[in-house]
C-alpha positions in Angstrom: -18.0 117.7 184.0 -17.4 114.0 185.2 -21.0 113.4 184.8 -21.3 114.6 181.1 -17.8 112.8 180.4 -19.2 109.6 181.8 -23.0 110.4 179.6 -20.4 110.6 176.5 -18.9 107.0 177.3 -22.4 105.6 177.7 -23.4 107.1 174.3 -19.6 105.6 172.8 -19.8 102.1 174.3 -23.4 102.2 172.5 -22.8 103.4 169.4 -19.7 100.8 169.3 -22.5 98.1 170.2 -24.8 98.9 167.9 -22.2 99.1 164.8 -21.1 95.6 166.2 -24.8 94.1 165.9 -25.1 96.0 162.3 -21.6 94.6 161.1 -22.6 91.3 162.3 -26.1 91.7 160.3 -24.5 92.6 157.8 -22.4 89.7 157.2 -25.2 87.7 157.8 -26.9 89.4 155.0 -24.0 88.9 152.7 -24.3 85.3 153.3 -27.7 85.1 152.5 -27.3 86.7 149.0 -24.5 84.7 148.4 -26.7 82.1 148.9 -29.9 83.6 146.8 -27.5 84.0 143.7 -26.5 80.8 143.6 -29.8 79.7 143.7 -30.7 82.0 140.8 -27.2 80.9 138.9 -28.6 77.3 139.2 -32.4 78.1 137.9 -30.8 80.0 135.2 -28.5 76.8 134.1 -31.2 74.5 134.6 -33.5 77.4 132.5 -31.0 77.0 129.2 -30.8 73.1 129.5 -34.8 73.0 129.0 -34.5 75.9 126.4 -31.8 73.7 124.2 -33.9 70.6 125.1 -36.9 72.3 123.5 -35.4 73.5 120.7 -34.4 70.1 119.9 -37.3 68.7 120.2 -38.9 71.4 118.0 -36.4 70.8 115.4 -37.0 67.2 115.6 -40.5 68.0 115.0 -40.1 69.9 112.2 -37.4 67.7 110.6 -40.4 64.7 110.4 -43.4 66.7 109.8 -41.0 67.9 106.6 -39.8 64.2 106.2 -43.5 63.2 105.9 -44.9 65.6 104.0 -42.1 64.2 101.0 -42.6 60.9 101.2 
């Protein structure tokens, strides 16, 4: 009885390390996404500054090519 009691606490005491090494993955992983997101939140700023740049730049375009086809 003693000997399965102490097989049981083995088994416990692993089961409590291994969810400690997950947990601590975990967070680790949560951290890293953080990270990945803001990365992405960054390319996608930097993604609608080129877009409005373009579409000046098209307008601007088209405002001349117009302005020269009148004079």
């Amino acid at each position: 009885m003693s000997a399965r009691i102490s097989e049981l606490e083995d088994a416990a005491e692993q089961a409590r390390s291994r969810a400690a090494k997950l947990e601590k993955e975990r967070n680790r992983l949560q951290v890293e996404i953080h990270e990945v997101v803001t990365e992405l939140e960054e390319v996608i700023a930097l993604l609608h500054i080129l877009l409005l740049k373009s579409q000046v730049v098209v307008v601007v375009v088209v405002y001349v090519d117009l302005y020269s086809a009148l004079s």
